[in-house]
C-alpha positions as a printed NumPy array, in Angstrom:
array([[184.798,  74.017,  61.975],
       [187.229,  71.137,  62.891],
       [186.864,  70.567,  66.641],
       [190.752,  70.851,  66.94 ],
       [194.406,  71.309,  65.321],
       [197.318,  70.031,  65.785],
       [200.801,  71.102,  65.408],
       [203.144,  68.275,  65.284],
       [206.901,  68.384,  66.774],
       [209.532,  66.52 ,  67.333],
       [209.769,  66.801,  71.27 ],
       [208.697,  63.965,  73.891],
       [206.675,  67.021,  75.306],
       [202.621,  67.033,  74.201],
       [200.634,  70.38 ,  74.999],
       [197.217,  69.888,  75.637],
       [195.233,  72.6  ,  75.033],
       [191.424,  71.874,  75.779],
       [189.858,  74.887,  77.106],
       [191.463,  77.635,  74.756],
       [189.024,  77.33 ,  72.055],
       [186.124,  80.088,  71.638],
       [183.783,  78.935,  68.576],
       [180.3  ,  77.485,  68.95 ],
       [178.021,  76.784,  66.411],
       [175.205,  79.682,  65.888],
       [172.924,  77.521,  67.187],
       [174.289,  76.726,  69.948],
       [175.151,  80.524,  71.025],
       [171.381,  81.585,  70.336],
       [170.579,  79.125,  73.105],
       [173.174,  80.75 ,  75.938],
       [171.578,  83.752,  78.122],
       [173.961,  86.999,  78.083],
       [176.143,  85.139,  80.93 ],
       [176.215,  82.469,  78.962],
       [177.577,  84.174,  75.635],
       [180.204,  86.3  ,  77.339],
       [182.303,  83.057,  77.374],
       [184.302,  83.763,  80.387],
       [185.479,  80.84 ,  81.626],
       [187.92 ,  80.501,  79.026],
       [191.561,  80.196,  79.047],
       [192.159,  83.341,  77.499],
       [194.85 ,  83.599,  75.153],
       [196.473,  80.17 ,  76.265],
       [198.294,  79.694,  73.158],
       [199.808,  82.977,  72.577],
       [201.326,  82.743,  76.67 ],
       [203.233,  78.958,  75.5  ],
       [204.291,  80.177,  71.596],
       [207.697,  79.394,  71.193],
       [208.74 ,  78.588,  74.532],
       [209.395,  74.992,  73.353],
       [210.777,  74.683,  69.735],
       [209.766,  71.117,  68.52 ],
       [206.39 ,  70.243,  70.813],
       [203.343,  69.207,  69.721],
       [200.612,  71.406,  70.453],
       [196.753,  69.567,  70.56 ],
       [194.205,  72.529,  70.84 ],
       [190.585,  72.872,  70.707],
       [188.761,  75.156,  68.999],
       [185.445,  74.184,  70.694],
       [184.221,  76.219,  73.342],
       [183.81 ,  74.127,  76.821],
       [180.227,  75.423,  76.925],
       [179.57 ,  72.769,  74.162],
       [181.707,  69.816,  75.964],
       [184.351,  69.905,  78.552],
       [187.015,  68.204,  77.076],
       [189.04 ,  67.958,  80.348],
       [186.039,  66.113,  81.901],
       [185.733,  62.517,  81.868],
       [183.19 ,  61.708,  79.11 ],
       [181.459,  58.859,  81.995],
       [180.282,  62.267,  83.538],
       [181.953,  61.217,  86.203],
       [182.637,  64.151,  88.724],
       [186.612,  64.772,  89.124],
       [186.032,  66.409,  91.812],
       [183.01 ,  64.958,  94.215],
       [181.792,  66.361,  97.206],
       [183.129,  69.713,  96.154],
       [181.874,  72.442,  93.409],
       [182.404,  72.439,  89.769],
       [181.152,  72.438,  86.097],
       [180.352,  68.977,  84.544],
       [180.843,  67.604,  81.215],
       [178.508,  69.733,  79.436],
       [178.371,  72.626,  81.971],
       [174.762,  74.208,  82.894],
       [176.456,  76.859,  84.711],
       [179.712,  79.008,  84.632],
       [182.185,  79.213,  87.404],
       [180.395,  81.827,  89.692],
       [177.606,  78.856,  89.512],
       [175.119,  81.311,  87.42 ],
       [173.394,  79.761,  84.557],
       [174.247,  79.932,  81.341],
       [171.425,  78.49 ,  79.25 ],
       [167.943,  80.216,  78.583],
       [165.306,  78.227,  80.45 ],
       [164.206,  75.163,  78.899],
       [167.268,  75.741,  76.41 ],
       [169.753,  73.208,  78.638],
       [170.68 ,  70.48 ,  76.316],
       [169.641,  66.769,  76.967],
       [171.492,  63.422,  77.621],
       [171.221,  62.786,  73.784],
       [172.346,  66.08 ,  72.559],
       [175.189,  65.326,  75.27 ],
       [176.131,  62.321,  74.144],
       [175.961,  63.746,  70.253],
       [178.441,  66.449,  71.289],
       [180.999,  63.772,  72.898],
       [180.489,  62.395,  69.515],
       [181.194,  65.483,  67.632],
       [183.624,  67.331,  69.837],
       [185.434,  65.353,  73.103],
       [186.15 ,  62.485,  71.129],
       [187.767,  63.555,  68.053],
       [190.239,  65.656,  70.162],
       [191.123,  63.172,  72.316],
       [191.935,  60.963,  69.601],
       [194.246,  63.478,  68.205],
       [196.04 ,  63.983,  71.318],
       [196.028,  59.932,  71.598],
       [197.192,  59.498,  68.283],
       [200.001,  62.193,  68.884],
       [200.871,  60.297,  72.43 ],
       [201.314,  57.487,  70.442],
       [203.787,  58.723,  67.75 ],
       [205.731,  60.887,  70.037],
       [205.933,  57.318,  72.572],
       [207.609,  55.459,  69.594],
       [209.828,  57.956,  68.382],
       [211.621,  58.663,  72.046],
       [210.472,  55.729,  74.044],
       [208.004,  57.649,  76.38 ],
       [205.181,  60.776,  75.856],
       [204.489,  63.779,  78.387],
       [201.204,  65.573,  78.226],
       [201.545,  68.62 ,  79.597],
       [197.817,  69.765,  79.962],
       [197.85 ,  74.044,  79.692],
       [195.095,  76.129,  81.393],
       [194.45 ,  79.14 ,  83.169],
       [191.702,  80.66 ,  85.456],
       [190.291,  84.205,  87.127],
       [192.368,  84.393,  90.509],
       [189.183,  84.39 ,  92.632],
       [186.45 ,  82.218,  92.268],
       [184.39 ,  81.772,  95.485],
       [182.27 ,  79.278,  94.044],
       [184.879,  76.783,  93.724],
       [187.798,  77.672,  95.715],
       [188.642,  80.255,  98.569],
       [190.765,  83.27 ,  98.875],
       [193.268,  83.931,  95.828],
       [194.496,  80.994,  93.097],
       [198.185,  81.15 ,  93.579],
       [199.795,  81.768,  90.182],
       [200.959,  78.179,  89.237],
       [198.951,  75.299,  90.617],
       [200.718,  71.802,  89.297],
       [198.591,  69.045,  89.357],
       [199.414,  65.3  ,  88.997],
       [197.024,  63.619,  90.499],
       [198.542,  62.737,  94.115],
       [201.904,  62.132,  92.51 ],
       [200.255,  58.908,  90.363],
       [200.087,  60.53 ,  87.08 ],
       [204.086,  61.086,  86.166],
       [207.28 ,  60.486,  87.006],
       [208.395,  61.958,  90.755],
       [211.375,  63.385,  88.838],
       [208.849,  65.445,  86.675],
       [206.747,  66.485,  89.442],
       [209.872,  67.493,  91.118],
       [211.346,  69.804,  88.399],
       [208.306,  71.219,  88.076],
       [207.628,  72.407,  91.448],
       [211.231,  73.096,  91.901],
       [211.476,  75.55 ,  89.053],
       [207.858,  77.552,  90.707],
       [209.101,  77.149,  93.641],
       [212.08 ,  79.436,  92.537],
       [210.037,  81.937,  90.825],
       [210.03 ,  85.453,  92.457],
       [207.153,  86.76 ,  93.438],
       [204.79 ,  83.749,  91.553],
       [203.199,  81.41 ,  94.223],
       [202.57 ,  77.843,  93.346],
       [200.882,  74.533,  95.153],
       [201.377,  70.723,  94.254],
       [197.636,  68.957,  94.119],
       [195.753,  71.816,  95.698],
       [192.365,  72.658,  94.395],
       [193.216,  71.295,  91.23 ],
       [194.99 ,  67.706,  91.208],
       [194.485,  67.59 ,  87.257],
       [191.474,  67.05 ,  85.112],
       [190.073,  63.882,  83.637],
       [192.947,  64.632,  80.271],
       [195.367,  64.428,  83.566],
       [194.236,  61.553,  85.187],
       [193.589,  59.409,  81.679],
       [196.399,  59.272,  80.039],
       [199.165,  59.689,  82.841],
       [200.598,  55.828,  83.159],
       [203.756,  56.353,  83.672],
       [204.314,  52.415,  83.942],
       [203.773,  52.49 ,  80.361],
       [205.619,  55.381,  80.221],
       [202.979,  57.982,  78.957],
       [203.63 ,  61.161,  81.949],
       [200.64 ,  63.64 ,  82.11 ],
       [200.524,  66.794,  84.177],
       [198.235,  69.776,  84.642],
       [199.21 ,  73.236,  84.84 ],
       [196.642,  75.548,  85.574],
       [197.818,  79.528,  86.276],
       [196.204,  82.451,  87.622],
       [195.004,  84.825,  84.778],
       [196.195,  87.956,  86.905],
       [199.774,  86.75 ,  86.04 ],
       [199.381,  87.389,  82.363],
       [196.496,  89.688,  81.399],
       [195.682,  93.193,  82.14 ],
       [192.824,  92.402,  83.881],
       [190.181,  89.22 ,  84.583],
       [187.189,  90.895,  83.33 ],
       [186.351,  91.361,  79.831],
       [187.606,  92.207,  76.921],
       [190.62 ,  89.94 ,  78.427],
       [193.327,  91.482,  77.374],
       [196.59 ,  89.996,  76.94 ],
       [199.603,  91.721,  78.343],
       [202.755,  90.796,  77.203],
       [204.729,  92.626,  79.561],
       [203.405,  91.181,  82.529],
       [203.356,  87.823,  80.747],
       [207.365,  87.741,  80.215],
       [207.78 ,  86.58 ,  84.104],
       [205.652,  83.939,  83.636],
       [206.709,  82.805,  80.205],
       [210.447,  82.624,  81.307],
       [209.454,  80.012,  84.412],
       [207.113,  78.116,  81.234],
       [210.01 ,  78.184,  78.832],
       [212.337,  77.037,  81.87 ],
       [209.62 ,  74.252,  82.971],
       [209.308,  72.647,  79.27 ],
       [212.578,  72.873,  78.296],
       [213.673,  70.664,  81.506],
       [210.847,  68.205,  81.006],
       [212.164,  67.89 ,  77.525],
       [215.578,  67.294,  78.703],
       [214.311,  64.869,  80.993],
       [211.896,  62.809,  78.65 ],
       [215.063,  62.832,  75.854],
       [217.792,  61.436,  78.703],
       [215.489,  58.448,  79.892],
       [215.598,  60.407,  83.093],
       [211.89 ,  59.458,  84.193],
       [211.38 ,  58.085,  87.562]])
């Protein structure tokens, strides 16, 4: 299985898909307990919410499960978030903080570093290879990094995830007038809450390549899963009716980052 796939466009706009992908070797799945193989912390049916709603970007997706390797987590093992809770670059637990290995089945430093070998870094050369083309062919490059999460997660954030959290890393990781049209257009959504650098400021794919004094933009968008499936629980069912809110604020989102990245209208 190749760790990712790309779909190459012709837009200044770069989705980053990192946490969409379900596969894990056999292995590897004969090593998870039953919380472990239920795979829940993925971003369900990421792809299928963004199809279409930007003719011409590039989509960079992986197919690895983040149970293998986080690819949204710096590779340093560095914590992106410290003092506070979360899942680290090869996560021992899922986001309720329950284990996911069998005992004595929780990989070691080498297998970690073998599965940055195998899985974070070919992806992220993809996506910095694509950064690069897109960069030469209109000047500058936004990654716009796609995820989604259950609404309520006590063991990393309180109350309800409001439906579109935007993260940019304190404003450092694109342009103001991106960060601006972004919020902007959530801001106007009815009845779909948003926040600017709440819980989630953007992951390590966030925080890495956004430079926008070398004109490479990066922002996160990470939305609550109660805004397009029928329910957060298994079997994760995508609804396409309830999506269609959500999709129209995506499509309307892209399109004006587009617009923006085409006119030289990034600062």
């Amino acid at each position: 299985m190749k760790p990712f796939t790309v779909s190459r466009g012709d837009s200044p706009v770069i989705l980053g898909m990192p946490h969409g992908g379900t596969w894990l070797p056999d292995d590897l799945m004969a090593r998870l307990n039953p919380t472990g193989r239920a795979l829940a912390d993925t971003d369900w049916h990421i792809a299928a919410l963004y199809e279409g709603l930007l003719p011409g970007a590039t989509v960079v997706a992986s197919t690895v499960h983040r149970y293998a390797i986080d690819a949204n987590r710096d590779p340093a093992g560095v914590s992106l978030y410290p003092g506070q809770n979360t899942t680290t670059l090869c996560p021992l637990t899922d986001f309720d903080g329950n284990p996911i290995w069998q005992p004595g089945q929780e990989p070691s430093e080498d297998e970690i570093l073998a599965r940055c070998d195998a899985y974070h870094a070919p992806y992220h050369a993809a996506l910095s290879a694509e950064v690069e083309r897109v960069k030469a062919r209109h000047g500058a490059a936004v990654v716009y990094d796609c995820h989604s999460i259950r609404s309520r997660i006590p063991f990393l954030f309180d109350g309800l995830l409001p439906v579109f959290s935007i993260g940019t890393n304190d404003g450092e990781s694109c342009a103001k007038t991106i960060e601006n049209a972004v919020r902007t257009r959530c801001d106007e959504a009815k009845g779909l809450d948003s926040v600017l650098n709440g819980r989630f400021k953007g992951g390590w794919t966030t925080r890495h390549y956004g430079q926008p004094r070398q004109s490479v933009h990066a922002i996160q968008m990470e939305l609550a899963q109660r805004a397009y499936l029928s329910a957060e629980h298994a079997p994760w069912a995508y609804d396409a009716a309830r999506a269609e809110p959500l999709r129209a604020v995506l499509g309307a989102i892209l399109t004006e980052i587009d617009t923006l990245a085409r006119s030289g209208a990034l600062s």
